[in-house]
C-alpha positions in Angstrom: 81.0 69.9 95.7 84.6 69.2 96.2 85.8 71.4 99.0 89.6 72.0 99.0 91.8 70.6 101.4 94.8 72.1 103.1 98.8 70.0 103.6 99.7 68.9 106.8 102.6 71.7 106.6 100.0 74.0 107.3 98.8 72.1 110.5 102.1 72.0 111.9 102.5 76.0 111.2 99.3 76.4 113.2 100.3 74.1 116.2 103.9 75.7 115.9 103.2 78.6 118.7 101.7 76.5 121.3 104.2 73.7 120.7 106.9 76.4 121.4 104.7 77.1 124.6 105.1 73.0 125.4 101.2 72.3 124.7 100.3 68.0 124.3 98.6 68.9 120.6 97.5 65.5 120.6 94.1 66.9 122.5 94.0 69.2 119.7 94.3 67.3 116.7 91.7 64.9 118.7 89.5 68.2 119.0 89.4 69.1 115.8 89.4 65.0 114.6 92.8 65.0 112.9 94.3 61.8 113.2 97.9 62.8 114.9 99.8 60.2 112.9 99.0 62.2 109.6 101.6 65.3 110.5 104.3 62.5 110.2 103.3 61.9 106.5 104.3 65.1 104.6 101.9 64.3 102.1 98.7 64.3 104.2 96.3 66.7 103.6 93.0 67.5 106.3 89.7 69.0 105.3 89.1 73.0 105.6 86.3 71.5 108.6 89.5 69.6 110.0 91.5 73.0 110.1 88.5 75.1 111.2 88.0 73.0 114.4 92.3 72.9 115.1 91.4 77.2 114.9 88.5 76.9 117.5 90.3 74.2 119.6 93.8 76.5 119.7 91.5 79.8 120.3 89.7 78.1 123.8 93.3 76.9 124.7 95.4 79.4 124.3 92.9 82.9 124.7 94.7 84.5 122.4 93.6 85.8 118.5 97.3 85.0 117.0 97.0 81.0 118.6 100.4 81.3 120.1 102.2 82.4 116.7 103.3 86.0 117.7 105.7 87.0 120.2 102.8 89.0 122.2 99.1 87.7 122.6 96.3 89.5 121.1 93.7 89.6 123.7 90.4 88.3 122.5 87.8 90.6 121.1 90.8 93.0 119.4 90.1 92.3 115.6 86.5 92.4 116.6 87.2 96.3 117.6 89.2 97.1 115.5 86.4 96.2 112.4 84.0 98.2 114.7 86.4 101.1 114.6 87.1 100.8 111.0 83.4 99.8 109.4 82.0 103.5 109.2 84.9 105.2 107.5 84.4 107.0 104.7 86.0 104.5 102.1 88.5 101.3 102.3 91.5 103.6 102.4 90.1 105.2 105.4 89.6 102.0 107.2 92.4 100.6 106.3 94.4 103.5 108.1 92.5 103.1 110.8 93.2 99.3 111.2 96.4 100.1 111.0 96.3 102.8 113.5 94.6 100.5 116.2 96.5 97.7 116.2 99.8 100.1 116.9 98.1 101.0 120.3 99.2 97.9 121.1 102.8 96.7 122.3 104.3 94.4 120.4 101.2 94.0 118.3 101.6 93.7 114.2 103.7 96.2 112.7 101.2 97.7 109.3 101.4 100.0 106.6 99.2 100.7 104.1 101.3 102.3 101.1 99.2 104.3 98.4 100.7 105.3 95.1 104.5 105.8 94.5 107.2 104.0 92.6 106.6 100.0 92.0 106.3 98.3 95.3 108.5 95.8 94.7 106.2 92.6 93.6 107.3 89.8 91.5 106.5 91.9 88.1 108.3 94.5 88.2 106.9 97.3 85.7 104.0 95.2 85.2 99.8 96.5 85.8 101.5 100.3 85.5 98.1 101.5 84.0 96.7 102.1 87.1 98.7 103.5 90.3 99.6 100.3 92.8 99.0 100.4 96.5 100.4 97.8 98.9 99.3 96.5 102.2 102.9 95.8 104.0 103.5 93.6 107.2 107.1 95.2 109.3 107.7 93.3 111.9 110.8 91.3 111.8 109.6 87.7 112.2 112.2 85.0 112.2 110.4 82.4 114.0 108.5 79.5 111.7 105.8 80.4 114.1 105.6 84.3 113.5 106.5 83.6 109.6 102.7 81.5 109.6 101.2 84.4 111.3 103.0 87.1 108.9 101.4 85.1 106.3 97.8 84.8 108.3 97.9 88.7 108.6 98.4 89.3 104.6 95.3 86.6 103.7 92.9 87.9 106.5 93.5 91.9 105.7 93.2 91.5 102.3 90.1 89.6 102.4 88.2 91.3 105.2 89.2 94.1 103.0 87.6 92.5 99.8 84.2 91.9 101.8 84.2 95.6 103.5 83.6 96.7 99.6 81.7 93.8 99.1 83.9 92.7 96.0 87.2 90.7 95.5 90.4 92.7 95.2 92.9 91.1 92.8 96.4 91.2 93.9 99.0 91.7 91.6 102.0 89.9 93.5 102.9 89.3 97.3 106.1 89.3 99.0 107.8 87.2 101.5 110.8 88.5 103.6 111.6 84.6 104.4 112.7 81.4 102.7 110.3 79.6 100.8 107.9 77.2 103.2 107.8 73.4 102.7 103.8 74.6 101.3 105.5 77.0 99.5 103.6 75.6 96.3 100.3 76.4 97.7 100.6 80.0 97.6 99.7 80.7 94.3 95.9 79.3 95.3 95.8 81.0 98.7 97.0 84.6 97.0 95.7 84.2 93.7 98.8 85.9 93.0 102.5 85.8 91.8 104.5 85.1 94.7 107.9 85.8 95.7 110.2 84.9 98.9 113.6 86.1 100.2 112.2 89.3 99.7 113.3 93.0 101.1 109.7 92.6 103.1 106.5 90.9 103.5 103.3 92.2 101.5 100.8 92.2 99.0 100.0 95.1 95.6 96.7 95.8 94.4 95.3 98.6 92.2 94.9 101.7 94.3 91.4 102.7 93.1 90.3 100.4 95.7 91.0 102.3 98.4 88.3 105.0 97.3 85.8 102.3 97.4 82.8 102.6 99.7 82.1 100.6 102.6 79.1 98.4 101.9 78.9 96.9 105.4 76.9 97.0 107.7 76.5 96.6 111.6 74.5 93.4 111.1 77.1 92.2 108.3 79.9 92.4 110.8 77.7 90.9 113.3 77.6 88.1 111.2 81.3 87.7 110.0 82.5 87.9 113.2 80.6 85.1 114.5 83.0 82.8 111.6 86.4 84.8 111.9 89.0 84.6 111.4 88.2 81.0 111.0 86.3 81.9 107.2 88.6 84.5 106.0 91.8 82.3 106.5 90.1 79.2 105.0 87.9 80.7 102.0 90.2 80.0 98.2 87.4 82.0 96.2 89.7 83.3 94.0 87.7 82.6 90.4 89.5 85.6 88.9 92.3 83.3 87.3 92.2 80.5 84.1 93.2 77.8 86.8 90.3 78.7 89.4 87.9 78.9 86.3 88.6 75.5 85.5 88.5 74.0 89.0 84.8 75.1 89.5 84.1 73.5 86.1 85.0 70.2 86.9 83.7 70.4 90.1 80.7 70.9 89.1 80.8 68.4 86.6 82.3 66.2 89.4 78.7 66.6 91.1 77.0 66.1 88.0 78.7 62.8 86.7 81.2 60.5 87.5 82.8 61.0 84.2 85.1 64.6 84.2 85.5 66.6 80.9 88.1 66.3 78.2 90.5 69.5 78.0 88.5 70.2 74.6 84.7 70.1 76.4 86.3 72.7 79.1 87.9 74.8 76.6 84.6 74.8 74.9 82.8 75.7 77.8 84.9 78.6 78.2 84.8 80.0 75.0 88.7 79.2 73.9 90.8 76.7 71.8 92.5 74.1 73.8 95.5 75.1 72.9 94.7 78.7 74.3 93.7 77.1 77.5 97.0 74.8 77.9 99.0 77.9 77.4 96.7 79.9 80.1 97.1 77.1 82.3 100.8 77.1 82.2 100.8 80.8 82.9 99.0 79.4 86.3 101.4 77.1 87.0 99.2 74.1 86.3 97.9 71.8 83.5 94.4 70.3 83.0 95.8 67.2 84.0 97.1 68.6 87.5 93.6 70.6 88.0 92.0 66.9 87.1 93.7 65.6 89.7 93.4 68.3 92.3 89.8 68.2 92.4 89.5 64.2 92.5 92.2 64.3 95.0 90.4 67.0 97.5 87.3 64.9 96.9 88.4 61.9 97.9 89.9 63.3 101.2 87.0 64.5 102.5 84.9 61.5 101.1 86.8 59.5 103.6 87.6 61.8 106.7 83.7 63.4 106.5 81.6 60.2 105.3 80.7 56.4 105.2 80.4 56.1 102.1 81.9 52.6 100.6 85.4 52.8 99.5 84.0 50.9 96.3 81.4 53.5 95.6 83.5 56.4 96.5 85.3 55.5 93.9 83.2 54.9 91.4 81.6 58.4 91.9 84.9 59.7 90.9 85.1 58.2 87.9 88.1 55.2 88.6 86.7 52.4 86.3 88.5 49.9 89.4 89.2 50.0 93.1 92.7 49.5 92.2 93.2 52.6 90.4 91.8 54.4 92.6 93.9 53.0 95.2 96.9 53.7 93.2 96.1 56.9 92.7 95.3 57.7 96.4 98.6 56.2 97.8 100.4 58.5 95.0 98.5 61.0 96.3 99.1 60.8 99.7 101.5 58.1 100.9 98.7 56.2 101.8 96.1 54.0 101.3 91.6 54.8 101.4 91.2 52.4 103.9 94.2 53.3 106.2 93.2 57.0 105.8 89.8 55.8 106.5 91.0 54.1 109.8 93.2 56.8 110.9 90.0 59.6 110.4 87.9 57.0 112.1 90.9 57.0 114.9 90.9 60.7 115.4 88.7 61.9 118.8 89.0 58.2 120.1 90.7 58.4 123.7 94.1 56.9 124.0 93.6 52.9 125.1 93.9 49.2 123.6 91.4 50.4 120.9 93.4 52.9 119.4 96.2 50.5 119.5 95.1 48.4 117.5 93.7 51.0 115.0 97.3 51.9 114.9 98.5 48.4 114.0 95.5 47.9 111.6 96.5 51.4 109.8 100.0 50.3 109.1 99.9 47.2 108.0 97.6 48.6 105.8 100.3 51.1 104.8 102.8 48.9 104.6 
């Protein structure tokens, strides 16, 4: 399966608190087997397992759940106790209020509101979904750092999805709001939110049908047990959001990507999902993508972790992807990335190998390879 990967934009977010602190990140990136020369290219992408180990390797340095991002440290353990206080309320409303609740016990801790019912909240559609009364999960603190804007973000994706597995179901969000200027990822947001997405709004937030909130918990003690040994490390890196046309036709062709070498025309896929093609271009422009774009996407995330994960040949790789030549595929990788398989290859390889001669001349074999 081809596992998504995440820009280098978003590494340097995550590193952005301790490098305020005046932390070497190079241990770090070694840690987690980034290749440090990659946040210089803007765009290099890592695998989720890349950005998973940078989480663990930023949690044992800096003891502290928001990694540095916000202007207090939250001790460790908090959002551990906090899901223990919340998981035997009476219904997600009631848990959210009480998530809410605990973390203002704490000084300058996140600043949340849950807002139920009321006038429209603000999203990008305004007047839009009115059948059914909107509630909004709202972030207040007034972040101005790049580092606390990350983390403003961080809180709206982990809330809304530890919310979506208390009730053991997704909750669609109509629209999310960001009270800062758009970030150089800014066009990832749409897949992380599932969502339309504003920014250089009034406040930072996210809208969902309010009938949520008198759904029951379905968790358990064991459940949480369970979670908690993967967050917030899953929740921030899970993009399960099948609900839209786009996401629909990503898990088709990665599945056909496992299948055969060869991915489907736009015709097979619209037959597959039971509409004309010219139904599913239009859907997919409502996305904010094409067929072509999603083709690309998935041989693109495949191909990064084919070479920062495996051995296999460069050759073979791609020829499982379906490039007829090596050539193409290396076009296609450099256009990509800014770079070439083997040199991203080299640099992966590079990653986690102690400073010396050795990675000298990795260095110098990686550019000219580049060049």
């Amino acid at each position: 399966m081809a596992r998504r990967t995440i820009t280098v934009h978003q590494v340097r977010a995550l590193l952005s608190g301790v490098r305020r602190g005046g932390a070497d990140i190079v241990p770090l990136l070694q840690a987690a087997q980034i290749p440090p020369l990659l946040l210089g290219d803007a765009r290099a992408r890592v695998t989720t397992a890349q950005f998973i180990r940078l989480f663990h390797a930023l949690y044992a340095l800096t003891d502290d759940e928001f990694l540095g991002l916000g202007p207090q440290p939250s001790r460790p353990g908090t959002f551990a106790m906090m899901c223990q206080a919340s998981l035997h309320c009476r219904d997600l409303g009631a848990a959210i209020e009480r998530g809410v609740r605990f973390y203002g016990l704490f000084p300058g801790g996140p600043d949340l509101l849950l807002e139920r019912g009321g006038p429209d909240q603000g999203g990008p559609e305004r007047g839009a979904h009115r059948a059914d009364v909107e509630a909004a999960f709202i972030v207040r603190n007034d972040f101005t750092a790049e580092e606390e804007r990350f983390l403003a973000e961080c809180l709206v994706i982990i809330w809304h999805r530890l919310c979506s597995w208390l009730i053991g179901r997704r909750i669609a969000l109509r629209w999310a709001t960001f009270a800062f200027p758009p970030p150089p990822y800014a066009d990832e947001y749409q897949q992380l939110f599932g969502c339309p997405v504003r920014f250089g709004a009034e406040r930072t937030g996210a809208g969902f049908a309010a009938h949520h909130l008198g759904a029951p918990l379905v968790r358990d003690e064991t459940d949480l047990a369970l979670m908690l040994r993967r967050a917030p490390f899953e929740l921030l890196s899970r993009r399960a959001y099948g609900t839209t046309v786009a996401e629909q036709v990503r898990r088709a062709l990665v599945r056909a990507l496992g299948d055969s070498p060869r991915l489907p025309e736009l015709g097979e896929t619209a037959a597959r999902l039971a509409v004309s093609p010219a139904t599913l271009r239009r859907r997919l422009a409502v996305d904010g993508t094409s067929y072509k774009e999603l083709k690309d996407t998935v041989r693109r995330d495949a191909a990064i972790v084919g070479l920062a994960e495996g051995d296999e040949p460069i050759a073979e790789l791609a020829t499982r992807l379906g490039f007829s030549e090596d050539t193409a595929f290396h076009r296609a990788f450099r256009r990509w990335t800014g770079t070439t398989p083997g040199a991203y290859r080299l640099l992966s390889h590079e990653a986690g190998i102690p400073e010396g001669p050795a990675t000298g001349v990795l260095r110098r074999e990686t550019r000219s390879q580049q060049s």
